[in-house]
LOROLO-583465 format. One record per residue (C-alpha): residue number from 1; residue in one letter; x, y, z. Coordinates in nm, 3 decimals, always signed. Example, Ala and Ser with C-alpha at 12.3 -4.5 7.8 and 13.67 -1.06 7.14 Angstrom:
1_a_+1.230_-0.450_+0.780
2_s_+1.367_-0.106_+0.714
***
This chain:
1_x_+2.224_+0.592_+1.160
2_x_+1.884_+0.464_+1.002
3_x_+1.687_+0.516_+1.285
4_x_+1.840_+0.879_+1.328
5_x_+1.738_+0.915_+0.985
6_x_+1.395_+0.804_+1.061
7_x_+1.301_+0.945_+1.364
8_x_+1.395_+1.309_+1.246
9_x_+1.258_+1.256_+0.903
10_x_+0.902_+1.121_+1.074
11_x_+0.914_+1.421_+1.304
12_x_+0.941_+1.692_+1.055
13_x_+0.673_+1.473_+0.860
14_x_+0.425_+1.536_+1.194
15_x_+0.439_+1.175_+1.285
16_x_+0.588_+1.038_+1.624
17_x_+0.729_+0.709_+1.669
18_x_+0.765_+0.535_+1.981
19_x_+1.132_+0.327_+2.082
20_x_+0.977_+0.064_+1.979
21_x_+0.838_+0.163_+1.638
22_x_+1.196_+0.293_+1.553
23_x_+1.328_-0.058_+1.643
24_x_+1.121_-0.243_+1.458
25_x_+1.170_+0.027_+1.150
26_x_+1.541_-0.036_+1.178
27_x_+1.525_-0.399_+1.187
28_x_+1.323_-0.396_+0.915
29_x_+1.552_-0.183_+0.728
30_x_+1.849_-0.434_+0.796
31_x_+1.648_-0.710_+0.681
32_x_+1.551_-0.549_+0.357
33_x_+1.915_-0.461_+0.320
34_x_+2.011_-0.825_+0.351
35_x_+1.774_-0.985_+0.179
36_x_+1.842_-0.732_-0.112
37_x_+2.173_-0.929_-0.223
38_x_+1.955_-1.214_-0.331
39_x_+1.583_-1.101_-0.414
40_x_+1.526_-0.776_-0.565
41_x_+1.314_-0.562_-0.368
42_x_+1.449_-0.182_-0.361
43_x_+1.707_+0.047_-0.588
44_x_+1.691_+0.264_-0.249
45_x_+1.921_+0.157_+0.050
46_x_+2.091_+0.498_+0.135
47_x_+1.933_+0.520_+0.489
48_x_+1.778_+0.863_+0.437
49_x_+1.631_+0.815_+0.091
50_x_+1.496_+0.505_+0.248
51_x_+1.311_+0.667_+0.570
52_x_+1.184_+0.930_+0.344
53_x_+1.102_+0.760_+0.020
54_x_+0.951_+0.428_+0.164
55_x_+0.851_+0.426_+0.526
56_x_+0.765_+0.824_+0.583
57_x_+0.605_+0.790_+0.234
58_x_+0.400_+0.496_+0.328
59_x_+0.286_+0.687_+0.633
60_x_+0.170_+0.943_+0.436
61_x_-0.150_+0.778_+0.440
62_x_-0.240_+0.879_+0.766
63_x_-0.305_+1.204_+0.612
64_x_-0.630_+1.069_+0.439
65_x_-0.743_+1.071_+0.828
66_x_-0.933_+0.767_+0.810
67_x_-0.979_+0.558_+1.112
68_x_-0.701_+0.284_+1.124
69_x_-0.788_+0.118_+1.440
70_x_-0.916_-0.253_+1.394
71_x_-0.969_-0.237_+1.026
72_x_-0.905_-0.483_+0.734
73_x_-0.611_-0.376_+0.533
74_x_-0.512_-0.509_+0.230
75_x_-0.178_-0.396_+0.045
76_x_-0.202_-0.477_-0.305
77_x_+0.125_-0.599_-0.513
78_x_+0.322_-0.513_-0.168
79_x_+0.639_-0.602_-0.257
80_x_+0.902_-0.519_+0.000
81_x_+0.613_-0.498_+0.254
82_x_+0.503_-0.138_+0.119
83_x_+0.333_+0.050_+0.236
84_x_+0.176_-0.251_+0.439
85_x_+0.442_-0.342_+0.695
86_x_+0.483_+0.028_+0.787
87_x_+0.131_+0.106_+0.850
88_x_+0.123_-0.210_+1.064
89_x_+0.427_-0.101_+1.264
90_x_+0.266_+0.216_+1.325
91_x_-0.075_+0.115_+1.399
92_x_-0.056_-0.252_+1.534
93_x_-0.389_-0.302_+1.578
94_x_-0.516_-0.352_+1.181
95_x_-0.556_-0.659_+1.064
96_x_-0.330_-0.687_+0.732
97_x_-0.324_-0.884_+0.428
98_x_+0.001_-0.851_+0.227
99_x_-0.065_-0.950_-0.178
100_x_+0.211_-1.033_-0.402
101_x_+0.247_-1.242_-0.733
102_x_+0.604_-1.380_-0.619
103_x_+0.698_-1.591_-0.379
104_x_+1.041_-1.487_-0.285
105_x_+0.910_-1.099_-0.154
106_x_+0.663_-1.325_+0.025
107_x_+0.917_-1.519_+0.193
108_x_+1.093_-1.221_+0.297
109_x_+0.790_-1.078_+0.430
110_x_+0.716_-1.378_+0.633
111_x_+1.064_-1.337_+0.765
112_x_+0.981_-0.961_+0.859
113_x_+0.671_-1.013_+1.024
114_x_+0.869_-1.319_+1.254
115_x_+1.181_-1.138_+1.334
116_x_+0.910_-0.805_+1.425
117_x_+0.668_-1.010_+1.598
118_x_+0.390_-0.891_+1.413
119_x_+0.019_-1.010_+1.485
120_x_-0.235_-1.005_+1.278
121_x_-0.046_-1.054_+0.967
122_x_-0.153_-1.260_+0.635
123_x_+0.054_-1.345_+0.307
124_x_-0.109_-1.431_+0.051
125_x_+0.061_-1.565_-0.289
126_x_-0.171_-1.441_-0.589
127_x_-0.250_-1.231_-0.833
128_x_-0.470_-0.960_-0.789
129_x_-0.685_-1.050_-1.062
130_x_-0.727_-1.380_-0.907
131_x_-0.718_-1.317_-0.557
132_x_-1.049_-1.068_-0.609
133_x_-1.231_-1.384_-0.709
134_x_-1.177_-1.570_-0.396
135_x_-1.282_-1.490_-0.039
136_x_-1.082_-1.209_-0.005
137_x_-1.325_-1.030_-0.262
138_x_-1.518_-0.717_-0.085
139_x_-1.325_-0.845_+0.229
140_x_-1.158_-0.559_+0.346
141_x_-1.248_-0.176_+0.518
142_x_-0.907_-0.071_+0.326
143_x_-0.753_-0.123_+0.029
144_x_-0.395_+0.022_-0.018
145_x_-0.133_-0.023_-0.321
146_x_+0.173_+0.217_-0.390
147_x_+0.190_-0.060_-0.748
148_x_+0.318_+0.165_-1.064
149_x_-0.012_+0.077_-1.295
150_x_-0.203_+0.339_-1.382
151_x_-0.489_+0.445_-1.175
152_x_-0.771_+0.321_-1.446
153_x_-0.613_-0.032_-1.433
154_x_-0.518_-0.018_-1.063
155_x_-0.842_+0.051_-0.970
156_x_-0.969_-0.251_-1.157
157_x_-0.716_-0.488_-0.947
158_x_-0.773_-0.303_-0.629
159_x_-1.183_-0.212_-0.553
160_x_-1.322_-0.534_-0.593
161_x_-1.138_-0.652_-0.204
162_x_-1.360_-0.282_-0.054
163_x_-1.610_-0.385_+0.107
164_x_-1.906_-0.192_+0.029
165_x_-1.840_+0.172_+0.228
166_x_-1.459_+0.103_+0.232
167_x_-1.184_+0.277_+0.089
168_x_-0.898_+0.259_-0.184
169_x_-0.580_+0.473_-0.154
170_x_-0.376_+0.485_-0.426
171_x_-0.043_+0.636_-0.348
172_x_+0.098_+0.802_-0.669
173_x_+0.315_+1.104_-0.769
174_x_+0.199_+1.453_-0.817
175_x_+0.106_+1.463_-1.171
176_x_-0.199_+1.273_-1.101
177_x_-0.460_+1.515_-1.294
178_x_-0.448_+1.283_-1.634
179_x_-0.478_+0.952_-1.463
180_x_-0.758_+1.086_-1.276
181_x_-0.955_+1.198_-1.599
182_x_-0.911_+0.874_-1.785
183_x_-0.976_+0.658_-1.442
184_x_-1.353_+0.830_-1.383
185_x_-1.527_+0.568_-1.604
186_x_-1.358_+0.265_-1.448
187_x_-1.412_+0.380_-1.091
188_x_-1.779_+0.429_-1.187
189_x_-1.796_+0.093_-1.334
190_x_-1.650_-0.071_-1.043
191_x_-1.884_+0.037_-0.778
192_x_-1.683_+0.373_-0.654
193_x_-1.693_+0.747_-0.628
194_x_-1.362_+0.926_-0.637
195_x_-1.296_+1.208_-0.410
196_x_-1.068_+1.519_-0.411
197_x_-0.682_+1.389_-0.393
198_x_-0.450_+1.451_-0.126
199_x_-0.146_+1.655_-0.176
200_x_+0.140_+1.527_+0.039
201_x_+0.504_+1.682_+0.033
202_x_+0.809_+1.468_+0.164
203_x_+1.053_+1.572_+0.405
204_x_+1.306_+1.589_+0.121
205_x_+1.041_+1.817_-0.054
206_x_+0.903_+1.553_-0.292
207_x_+0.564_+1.593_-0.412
208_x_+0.281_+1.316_-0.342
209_x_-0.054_+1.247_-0.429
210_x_-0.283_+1.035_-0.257
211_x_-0.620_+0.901_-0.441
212_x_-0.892_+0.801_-0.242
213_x_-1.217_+0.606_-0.387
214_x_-1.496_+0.508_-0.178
215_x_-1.636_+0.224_-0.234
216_x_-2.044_+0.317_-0.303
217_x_-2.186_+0.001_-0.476
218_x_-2.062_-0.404_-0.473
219_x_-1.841_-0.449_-0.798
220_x_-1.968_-0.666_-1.099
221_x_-1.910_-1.018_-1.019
222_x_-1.688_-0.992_-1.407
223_x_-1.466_-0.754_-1.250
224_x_-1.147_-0.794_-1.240
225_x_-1.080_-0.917_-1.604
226_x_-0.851_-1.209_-1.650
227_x_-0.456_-1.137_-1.640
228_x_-0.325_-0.923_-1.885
229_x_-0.628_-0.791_-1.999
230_x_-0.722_-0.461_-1.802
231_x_-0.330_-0.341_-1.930
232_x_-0.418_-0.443_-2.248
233_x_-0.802_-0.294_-2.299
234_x_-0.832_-0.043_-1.982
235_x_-1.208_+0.025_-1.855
***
């Protein structure tokens, strides 16, 4: 039923996924159901709310048209593996770094990327804040992050792993107007230039928005602030 789901849900999104693809999307879909029980990754398990809402919406990205072959990819507070694992399933080539604060969703990831033979594929247990001090800093062509901060704060966590010419994509709702106006200072500060968002509508006719920043200039070495503080006294 899942992959049903998924394949006609992806086709009426414009994207076309390959036997293969749609095993490894139902797979991963079983496993996330499983592993559920236990660790808490996802309110959403109906099997069409979950092709739509997670993996077609992680997709969406492709509609920032942005070369995908090859590149460093780093998804930011993944979680569940989005929208990481899905752009990996669909374009096997990039080479993907999956951040999370908590080990459990990482162990479940590992799991995923074993059980869908994926190459290329790197967990890393961290906090942004401190992970952006380390070598992954200005490490990566792409930065992605569907994480529920605001886009001031989220670009404070997320920039500073663009290298210099990269990109961030922030996937967000469609009221993104606001968090746009209160993120322009922050984006300047951190060595980026916004451009013109992306409006994406689901296959269930839910509006999307995806941010892109390029990343114009390195970051200040200061940059991210230590934990708690860019929710507490936003750029």
């Amino acid at each position: 039923m899942f992959r049903d789901e998924l394949d006609g849900a992806a086709n009426q999104f414009g994207i076309t996924l390959n036997p293969q693809q749609l095993d490894q999307f139902e797979r991963y879909y079983q496993l996330v159901i499983d592993w559920n029980q236990r660790v808490n990754l996802t309110a959403i398990t109906d099997p069409h709310d979950f092709a739509v809402k997670h993996i077609v919406d992680s997709l969406s990205i492709i509609r920032a048209e942005l070369e995908l072959d090859g590149r460093r990819v780093i998804d930011v507070g993944t979680g569940a593996g989005f929208p990481g694992i899905p752009l990996k399933i669909f374009c096997p080539s990039i080479k993907l770094t999956l951040l999370d604060s908590l080990n459990k969703r990482l162990n479940f990831l590992s799991t995923v990327i074993d059980e869908l033979k994926l190459d290329d594929v790197n967990c890393v247990h961290a906090r942004a804040e401190d992970a952006a001090h380390s070598h992954l800093r200005e490490a990566f062509d792409m930065v992605v992050s569907r994480a529920v901060a605001r886009l001031n704060v989220l670009t404070e966590y997320c920039l500073p792993f663009a290298v210099k010419g990269g990109t961030f994509i922030a996937l967000k709702s469609s009221n993104i107007d606001e968090e746009l106006d209160e993120a322009r200072a922050a984006i300047k500060i951190l060595g980026g230039r916004s451009l013109e968002p992306i409006s994406v509508t689901l296959p269930n006719g839910d509006p999307r928005s995806l941010v892109l920043v390029n990343k114009i200039s390195p970051t200040p070495s200061r940059f991210p602030r230590k934990s708690g503080t860019p929710e507490k006294k936003p750029i």
